[in-house]
N, C-alpha and C positions, 0 to 999 in steps of 0.2 A: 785898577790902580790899588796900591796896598793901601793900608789901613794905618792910623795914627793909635796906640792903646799904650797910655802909663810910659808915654817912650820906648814902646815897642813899636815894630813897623811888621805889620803880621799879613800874610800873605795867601791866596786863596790857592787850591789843589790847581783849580785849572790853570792860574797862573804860574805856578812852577811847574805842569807839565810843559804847557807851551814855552816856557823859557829852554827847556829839557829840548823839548820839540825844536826849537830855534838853533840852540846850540849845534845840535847832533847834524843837523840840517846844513848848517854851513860847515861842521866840521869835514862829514861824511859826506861828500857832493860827487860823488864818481862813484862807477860799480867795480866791483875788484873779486878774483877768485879767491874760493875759498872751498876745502876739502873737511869732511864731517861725514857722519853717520847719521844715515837717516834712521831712527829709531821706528816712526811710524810715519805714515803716510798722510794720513785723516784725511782721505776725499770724502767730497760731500756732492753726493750725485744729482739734488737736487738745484743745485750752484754750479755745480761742476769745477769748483773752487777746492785746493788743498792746502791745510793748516799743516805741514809739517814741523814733527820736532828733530830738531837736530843735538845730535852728542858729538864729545869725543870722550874714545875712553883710553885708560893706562893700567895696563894689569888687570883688566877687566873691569873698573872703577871710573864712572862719570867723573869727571876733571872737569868740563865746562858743557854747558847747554843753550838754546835760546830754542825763540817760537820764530815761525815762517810763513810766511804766504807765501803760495805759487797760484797764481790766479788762471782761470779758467783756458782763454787762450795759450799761455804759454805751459801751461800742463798739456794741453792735447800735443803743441809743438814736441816738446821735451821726450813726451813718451814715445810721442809715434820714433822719436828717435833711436830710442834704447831697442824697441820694437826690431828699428828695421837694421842695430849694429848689432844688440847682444841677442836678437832673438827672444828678449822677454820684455815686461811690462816694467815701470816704475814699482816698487814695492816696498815694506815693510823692510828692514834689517840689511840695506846695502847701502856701500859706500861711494858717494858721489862728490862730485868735483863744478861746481855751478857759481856764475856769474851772478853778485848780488848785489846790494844795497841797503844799506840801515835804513830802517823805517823808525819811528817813534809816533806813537797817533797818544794825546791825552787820555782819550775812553780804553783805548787798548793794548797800550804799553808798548815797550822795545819788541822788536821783530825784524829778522832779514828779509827783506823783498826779493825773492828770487827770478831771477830774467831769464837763466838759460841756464842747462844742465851738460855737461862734457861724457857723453856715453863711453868714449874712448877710454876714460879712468874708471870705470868702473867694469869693464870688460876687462882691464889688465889687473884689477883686483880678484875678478873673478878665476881668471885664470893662473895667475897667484895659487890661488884656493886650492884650486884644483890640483897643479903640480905639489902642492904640502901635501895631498890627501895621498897621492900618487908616490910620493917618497917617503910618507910614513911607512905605509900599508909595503910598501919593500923594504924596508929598515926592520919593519917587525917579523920580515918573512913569510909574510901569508899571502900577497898579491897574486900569485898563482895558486892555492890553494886548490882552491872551486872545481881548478881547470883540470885538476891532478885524480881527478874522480870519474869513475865508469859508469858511462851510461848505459842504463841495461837493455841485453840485444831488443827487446820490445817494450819502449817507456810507452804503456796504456796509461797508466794510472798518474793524473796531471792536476796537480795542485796550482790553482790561477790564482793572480794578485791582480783583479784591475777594477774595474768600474760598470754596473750590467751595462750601461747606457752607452759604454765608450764603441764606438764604431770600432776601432780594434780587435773590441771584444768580441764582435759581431762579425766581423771577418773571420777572426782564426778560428770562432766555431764553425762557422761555414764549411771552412776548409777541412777540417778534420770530421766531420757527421755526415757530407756528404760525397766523399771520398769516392770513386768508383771499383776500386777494391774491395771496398766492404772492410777496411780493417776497423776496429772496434776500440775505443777511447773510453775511459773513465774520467770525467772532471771535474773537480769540485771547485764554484768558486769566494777567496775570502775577499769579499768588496775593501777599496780602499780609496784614498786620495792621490791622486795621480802627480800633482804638481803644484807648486807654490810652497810656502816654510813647515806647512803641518804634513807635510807630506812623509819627508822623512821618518818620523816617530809612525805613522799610520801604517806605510809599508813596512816598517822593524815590527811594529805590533801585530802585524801579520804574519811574517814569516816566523817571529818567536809560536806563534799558536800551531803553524804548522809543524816544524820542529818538534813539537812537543805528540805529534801524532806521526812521525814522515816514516814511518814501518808501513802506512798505507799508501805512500806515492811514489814513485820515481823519480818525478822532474818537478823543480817549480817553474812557473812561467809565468813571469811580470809584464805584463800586455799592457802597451797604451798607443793609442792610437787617433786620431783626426785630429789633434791639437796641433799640427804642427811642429815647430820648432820652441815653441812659448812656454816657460817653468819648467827648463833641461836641467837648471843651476843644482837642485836640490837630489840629483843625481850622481853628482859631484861628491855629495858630503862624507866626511869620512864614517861616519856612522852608518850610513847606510852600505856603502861601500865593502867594512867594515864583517856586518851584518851577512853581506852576499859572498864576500871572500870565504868563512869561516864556515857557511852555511854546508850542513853534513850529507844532502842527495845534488845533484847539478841544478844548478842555476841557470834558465836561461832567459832569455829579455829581448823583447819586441817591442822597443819603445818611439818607434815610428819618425823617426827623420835621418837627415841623410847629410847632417852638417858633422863633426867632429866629434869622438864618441866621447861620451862621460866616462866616467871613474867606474860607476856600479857594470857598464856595460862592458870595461876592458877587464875587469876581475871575475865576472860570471864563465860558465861551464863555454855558454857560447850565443852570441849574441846574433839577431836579424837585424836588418835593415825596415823591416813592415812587420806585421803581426802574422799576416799573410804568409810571407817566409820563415815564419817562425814555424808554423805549421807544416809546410812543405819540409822542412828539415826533417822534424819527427815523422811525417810520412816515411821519406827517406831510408831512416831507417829500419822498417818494415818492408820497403824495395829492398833492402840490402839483405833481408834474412829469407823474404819469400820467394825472390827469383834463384839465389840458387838451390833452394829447398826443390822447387820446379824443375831446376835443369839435372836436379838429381831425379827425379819420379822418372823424367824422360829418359835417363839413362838407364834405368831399373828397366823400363818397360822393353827400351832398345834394345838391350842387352840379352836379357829373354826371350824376345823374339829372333833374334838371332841365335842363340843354344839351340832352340825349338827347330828352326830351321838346318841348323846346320847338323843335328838328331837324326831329320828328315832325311837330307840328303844321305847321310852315311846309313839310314837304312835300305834306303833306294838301290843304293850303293853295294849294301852284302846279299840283298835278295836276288838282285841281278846275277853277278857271281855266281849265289847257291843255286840259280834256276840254270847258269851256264854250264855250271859244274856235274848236276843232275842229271842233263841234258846227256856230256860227256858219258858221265858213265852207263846210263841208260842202254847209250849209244855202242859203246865200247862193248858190255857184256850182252845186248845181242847180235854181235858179231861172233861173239865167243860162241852164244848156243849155234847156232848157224854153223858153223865150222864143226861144231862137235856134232851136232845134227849129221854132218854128211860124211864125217869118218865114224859115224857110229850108227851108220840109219840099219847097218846088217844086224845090231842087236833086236835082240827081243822084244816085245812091245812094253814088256814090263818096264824094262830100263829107259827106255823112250819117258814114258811116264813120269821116273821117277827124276827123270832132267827135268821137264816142266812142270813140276813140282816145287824142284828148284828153284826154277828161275820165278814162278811165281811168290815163293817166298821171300827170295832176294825184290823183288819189286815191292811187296809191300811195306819190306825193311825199309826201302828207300825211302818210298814215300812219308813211314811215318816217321823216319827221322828230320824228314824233310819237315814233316809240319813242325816235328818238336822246336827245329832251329826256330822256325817263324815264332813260334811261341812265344817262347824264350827271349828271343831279339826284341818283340812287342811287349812284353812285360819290363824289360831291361828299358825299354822308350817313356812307357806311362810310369816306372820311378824317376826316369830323369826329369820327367815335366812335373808330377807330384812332388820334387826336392825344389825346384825352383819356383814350384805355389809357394810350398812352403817358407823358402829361405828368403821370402820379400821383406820388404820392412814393415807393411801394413798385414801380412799375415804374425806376422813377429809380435805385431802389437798387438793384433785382434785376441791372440793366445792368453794376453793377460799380462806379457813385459811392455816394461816402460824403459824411455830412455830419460834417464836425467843428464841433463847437462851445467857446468858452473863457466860463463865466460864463455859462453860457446863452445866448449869439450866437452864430450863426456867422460862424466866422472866413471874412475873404474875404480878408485879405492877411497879410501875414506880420507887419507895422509892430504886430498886434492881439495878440501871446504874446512870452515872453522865456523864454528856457530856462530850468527847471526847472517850469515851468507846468504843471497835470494839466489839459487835454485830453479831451474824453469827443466817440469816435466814433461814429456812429450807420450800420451798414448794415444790408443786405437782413434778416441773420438776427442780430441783437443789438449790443450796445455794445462800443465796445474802451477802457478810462480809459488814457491815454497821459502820459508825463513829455517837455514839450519838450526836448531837449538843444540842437540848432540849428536855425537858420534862413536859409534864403540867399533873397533877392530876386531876383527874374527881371529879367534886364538889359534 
């Protein structure tokens, strides 16, 4: 009861709280929707009780605030809800739409009692977000950026954004180290926060570090992986987004689910479905340069063996002839001495003689012209097989030339690269990737 003082009537705290208490009590006697920003969360895991504070703001300016309870039951309900519409957790900095109730307690002040949370509204907040991020980043012309950039024919060298721990991680090493090709990876990786609000700034702060060295990578590749579908949102954001559009080597991203893509994933060079396919891709692309590298050796090989053969054959070919031909005349000129033998057997013995004399020299004629040809024709064989040692592409290279190629051509003048170009040389015993710096023209 109040108090009697000098004709004052003076009143104690508790007493005008619970008059407060009274009031609010009959005034507020039903629970009614209400949309706000959840500024913070404040679980308390040992309660399992959340003291949310709620804002609204204008021009980025708090306008109105109050405290919250969302009590232990109806937090697990609430979340598992958001869980299983938006794919993430209740959190920090989103805006929600929840069935409440004015509280007032004397010891603890004004407070909304929150009974239930509407996920639906905050999933079309979300995705709101995301179409803003999506229509900036093409308003400013960069949204294809990323994608407008060449990958080079053999990305080794792999600058990684993820987590050592993250299972993703763990996969797409797998996939790429233990490759049955033996093709050969460089990776380096910069650890980061995969998901929830610090994420964004954590991944920016990483790809700015790379950036600032990416003369030694070729691809980034932002890996995440076993989490599911849970803290996609921060994906979304235009700074990150942003960030990977504008980014100066390809972008690519294995951020492991299989619901609707993010922002960062539709602006990247080229995105996977698992971390696993992310790796299979860049394999790929090493199928793509060393089978027909392959089906060129084999045609090298084929093709010389065939010259060789068909060499063969056409020597086969004139010896036979020459030995027909031989044979003929062999044949023909002694029928000649024969004939002349028997209209001339009345001469002398002298002259006798000096016929088979003749014919002896004419026979050695033949013969040694005969080998000459063979000679001749077998040397004219071992240049042709000695041009085609020669003229292969691994004699070519063994000799000391290299081929350089830009883009997969080779370069044949200078007019074809500009300084800062990478360059992939090809000799005897492996590749060299080169940074143009200059170029001078042969006068």
């Amino acid at each position: 009861m109040p108090e009697k003082t000098n004709d004052k009537t003076i009143f104690s705290l508790l007493e005008v709280t619970q008059s407060i208490q009274k009031t609010i009590s009959e005034r507020y006697r039903s629970a009614f929707w209400v949309k706000a920003e959840m500024n913070k969360l404040n679980f308390y895991g040992h309660s399992g009780h959340c003291y949310p504070e709620l804002v609204e703001k204008q021009d980025g300016k708090v306008i109105a605030q109050i405290k919250a309870h969302l009590w232990k039951d109806d937090y697990i309900r609430a979340n598992n809800n958001f869980k299983a519409v938006l794919k993430e957790p209740l959190k920090d900095g989103i805006k929600i739409l929840f069935l409440a109730k004015v509280s007032f307690d004397p010891a603890h002040g004004l407070a909304l009692w929150i009974l239930d949370i509407d996920p639906s509204y905050t999933l079309g907040d979300l995705e709101r977000e995301k179409q803003e991020t999506i229509s900036r980043l093409q308003e400013e012309g960069i949204f294809n950026r990323n994608k407008t950039l060449k990958l080079p024919l053999l990305p080794q060298r792999i600058a990684i954004i993820s987590v050592e721990t993250s299972k993703g991680y763990v996969d797409f090493l797998k996939v790429i180290e233990t490759n049955s090709w033996n093709y050969a990876f460089f990776h380096l990786l910069f650890p980061s926060l995969l998901q929830g609000d610090k994420a964004v700034e954590a991944i920016c702060h990483q790809l700015r570090r790379i950036k600032r060295i990416k003369s030694h990578f070729d691809v980034v590749a932002i890996i995440r992986g076993g989490g599911g579908d849970i803290g996609l949102s921060c994906y979304n954001s235009y700074q990150l987004a942003k960030e990977t559009a504008l980014f100066p080597i390809p972008v690519i991203t294995g951020i492991g689910h299989a619901t609707n893509e993010t922002v960062t994933e539709m602006v990247s060079f080229s995105n996977a479905i698992t971390p696993t396919k992310l790796a299979e891709f860049l394999l790929q692309h090493f199928h793509n340069f060393s089978i027909p590298l392959q089906d060129g050796e084999r045609i090298i090989v084929d093709t010389s063996h065939q010259l060789i053969s068909e060499a063969k054959s056409k020597l086969h070919s004139e010896l036979k002839l020459f030995r027909s031909v031989t044979e003929n005349i062999l044949t023909a000129n002694r029928n000649e001495v024969r004939e002349l033998l028997k209209s001339v057997f009345h001469h002398a013995h002298s002259q006798i003689s000096r016929f088979k004399l003749i014919v002896s020299q004419l026979k050695d004629k033949l013969f040694s012209h005969a080998s000459l040809q063979c000679k001749q024709t077998q040397m004219e064989l071992k240049n042709i097989d000695k041009n085609i040692v020669n003229m292969s592409p691994q004699a070519v290279l063994k000799r000391g030339y290299s081929i350089t190629r830009f883009n997969g051509e080779a370069i044949k003048g200078t007019h074809t690269v500009r300084s800062g170009d990478t360059v992939s040389t090809t000799l005897f015993e492996g590749n060299i990737i080169s940074v143009v710096q200059s170029t001078n023209k042969l006068a």
